[in-house]
C-alpha positions in Angstrom: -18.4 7.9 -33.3 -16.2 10.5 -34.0 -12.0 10.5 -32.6 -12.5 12.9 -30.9 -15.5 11.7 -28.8 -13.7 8.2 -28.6 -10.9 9.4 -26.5 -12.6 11.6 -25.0 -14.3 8.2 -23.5 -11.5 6.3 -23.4 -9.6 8.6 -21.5 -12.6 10.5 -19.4 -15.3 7.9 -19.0 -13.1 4.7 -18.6 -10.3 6.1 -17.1 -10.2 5.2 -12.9 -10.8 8.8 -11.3 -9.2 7.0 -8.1 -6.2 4.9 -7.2 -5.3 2.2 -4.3 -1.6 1.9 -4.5 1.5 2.1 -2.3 3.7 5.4 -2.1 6.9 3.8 -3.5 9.1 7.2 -3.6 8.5 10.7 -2.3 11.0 12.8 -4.4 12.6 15.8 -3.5 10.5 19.6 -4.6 12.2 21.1 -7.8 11.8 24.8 -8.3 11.1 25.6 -12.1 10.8 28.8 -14.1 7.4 29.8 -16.2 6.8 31.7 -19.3 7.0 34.7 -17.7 10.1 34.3 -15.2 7.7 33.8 -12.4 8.9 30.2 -10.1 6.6 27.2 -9.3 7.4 23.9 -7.3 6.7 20.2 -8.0 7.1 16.9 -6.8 6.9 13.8 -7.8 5.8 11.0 -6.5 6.2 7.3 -7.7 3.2 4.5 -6.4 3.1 0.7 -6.9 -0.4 -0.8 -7.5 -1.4 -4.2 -8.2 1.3 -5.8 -6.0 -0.1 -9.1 -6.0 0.4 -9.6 -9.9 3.5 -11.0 -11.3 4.9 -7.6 -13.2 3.2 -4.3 -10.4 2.7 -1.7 -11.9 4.1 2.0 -11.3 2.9 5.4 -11.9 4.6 8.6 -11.3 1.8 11.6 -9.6 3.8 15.4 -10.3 2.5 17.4 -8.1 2.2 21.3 -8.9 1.7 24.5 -7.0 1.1 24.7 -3.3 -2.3 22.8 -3.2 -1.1 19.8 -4.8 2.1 19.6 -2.7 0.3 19.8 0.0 -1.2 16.2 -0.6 2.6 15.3 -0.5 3.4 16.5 2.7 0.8 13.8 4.6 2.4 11.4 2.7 4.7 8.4 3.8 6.6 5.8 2.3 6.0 2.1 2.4 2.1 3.1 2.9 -1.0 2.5 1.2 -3.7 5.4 0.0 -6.3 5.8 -2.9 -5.7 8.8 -4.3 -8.1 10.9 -6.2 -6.6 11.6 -9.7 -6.3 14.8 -12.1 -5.3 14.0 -15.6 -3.9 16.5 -17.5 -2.3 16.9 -21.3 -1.1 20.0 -23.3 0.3 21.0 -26.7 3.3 22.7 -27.0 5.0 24.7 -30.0 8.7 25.6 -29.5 10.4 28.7 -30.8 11.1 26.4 -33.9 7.7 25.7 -34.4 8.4 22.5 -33.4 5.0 20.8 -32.0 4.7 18.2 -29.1 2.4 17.0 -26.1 2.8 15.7 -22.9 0.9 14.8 -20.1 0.8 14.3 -16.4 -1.3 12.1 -13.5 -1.6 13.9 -10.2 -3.1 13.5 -6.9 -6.0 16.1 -5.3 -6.3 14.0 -2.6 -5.1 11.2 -0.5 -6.7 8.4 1.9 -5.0 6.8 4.3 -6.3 2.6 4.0 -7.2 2.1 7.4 -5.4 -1.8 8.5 -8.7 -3.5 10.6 -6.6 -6.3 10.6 -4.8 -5.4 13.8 -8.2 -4.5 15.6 -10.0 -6.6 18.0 -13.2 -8.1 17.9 -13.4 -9.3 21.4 -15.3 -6.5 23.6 -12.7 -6.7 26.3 
């Protein structure tokens, strides 16, 4: 098996296309220049998963363009969703030819978990 085909199975194959986790943080939109001078919002948000283990653990989801930040505006703190997750990673090459890559986790869509626990059985 090649690299390449590894990660690509590592990070496409294994990698959990959805999330349960608590919205932790809603951050304020930042308005950010591209290439060519043209603006584009984001947002971050940071969510907690696997609260019951001794060390939870924390992602940040950046939301970009209108679409995405719309996800964030149903959102609440202190409230529990599974999220439907975009990976994403790019390259970049500076003016100085200097080379780098970063990545980012986002959110196309968000649940609401339901609490049953507060509903009735009794018929009455």
């Amino acid at each position: 098996m090649s690299l390449n085909s590894f990660l690509f199975h590592i990070i496409f194959i294994k990698m959990p296309k959805e999330l349960q986790a608590y919205v932790k943080k809603i951050f304020p939109t930042v308005t950010r220049k591209t290439k060519d001078g043209s603006d584009f919002v984001s947002q971050k948000v940071l969510v907690e998963f696997d609260v019951d283990e001794e060390y939870p653990s924390r992602i940040v989801l950046e939301q970009w363009w209108d679409r995405k930040i719309e996800v964030v505006k149903q959102l609440e703190e202190w409230k529990e969703y599974i999220f439907s997750l975009n990976f994403r990673a790019n390259e970049w090459t500076d003016a100085n030819w200097n080379n780098t890559a970063f990545g980012s986790i986002s959110a196309w869509k968000a649940e609401p978990i339901v609490d049953n626990s507060q509903k009735s059985d009794l018929p009455f």
